[in-house]
C-alpha positions, 0 to 999 in steps of 0.5 A: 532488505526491508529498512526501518529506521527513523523517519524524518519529522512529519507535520500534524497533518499526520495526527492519527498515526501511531508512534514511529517506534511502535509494534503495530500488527500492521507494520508486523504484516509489513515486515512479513510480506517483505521477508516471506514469511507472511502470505500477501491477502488472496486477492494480492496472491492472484493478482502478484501484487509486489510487496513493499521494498522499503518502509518507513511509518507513512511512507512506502517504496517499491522498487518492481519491473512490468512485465510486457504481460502487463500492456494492453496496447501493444508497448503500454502497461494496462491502466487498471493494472495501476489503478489496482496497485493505487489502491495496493500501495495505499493499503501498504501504506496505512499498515505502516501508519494506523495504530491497532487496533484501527482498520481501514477502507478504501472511500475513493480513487483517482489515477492521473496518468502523466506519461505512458508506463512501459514494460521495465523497471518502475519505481512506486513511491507512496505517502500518507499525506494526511491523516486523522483518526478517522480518514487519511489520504495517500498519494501513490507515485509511479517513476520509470526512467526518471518521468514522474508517469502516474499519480493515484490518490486514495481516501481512507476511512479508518475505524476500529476493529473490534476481536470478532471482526480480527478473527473473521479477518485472520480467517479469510485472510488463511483461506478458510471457509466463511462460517 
């Protein structure tokens, strides 16, 4: 069940987010892509991208198990594929926080990798750790059988959107030809 309660203090370095309490289109796309009842973006379709378990306003978990499709050395979870879901999560995570009617992008990435990911279950746990009302930074942590694996690090630009801008978006985001 996708929880949503109170989150604990947060320090000012989270100055751009919206109020904890607030009805945000993103954290509606949040809530929808947990129960079903939105349809992740294409590209999170094609690539099964899992959706978020829980939640809260800068914060995000998800509990998933790899596949053994997932390596590419024989035992070892693909290092792209986590890269793919650093910039995933990241995502995820500034629906939950940004206030409308912001957008973001991704600026930068980096993934260190600690310990080698396995076919099994993982644990991905991702924060906003700072956040202005033009830029924010999230860390992605992967945890599988209790070893802190791998750490992805994503800048986000954020910026306003404006109602043509939304329109596009919704178009694209249902599989409509572009005009």
């Amino acid at each position: 069940m996708l929880e949503t309660t109170q989150p604990p203090a947060r320090a000012t370095r989270l100055r751009g987010i919206a109020p904890a309490g607030a009805d945000t289109s993103g954290r509606r796309v949040l809530a929808g892509l947990a129960d079903g009842t939105i349809p992740g973006p294409p590209a999170a379709r094609t690539l099964t991208l899992p959706p978020a378990t829980s939640w809260l306003p800068g914060l995000i978990t998800c509990e998933t198990t790899f596949e053994q499709e997932l390596t590419l050395t024989p035992g070892v979870v693909f290092g792209g594929w986590l890269a793919c879901l650093v910039d995933h999560f990241a995502g995820l995570v500034m629906l939950s926080a940004i206030p409308d009617p912001s957008g973001f992008l991704t600026a930068g990435l980096s993934v260190e990798y600690h310990a080698p990911l396995v076919p099994g279950p993982v644990t991905i746990e991702t924060e906003l750790t700072s956040c202005t009302t033009r830029r924010a930074v999230a860390e992605v942590r992967f945890v599988q059988y209790g070893t802190h694996a791998c750490t992805g690090t994503v800048e986000q630009i954020i910026h306003r959107r404006t109602p043509g801008a939304e329109r596009a978006q919704a178009l694209l985001g249902a599989g409509e030809p572009r005009a």
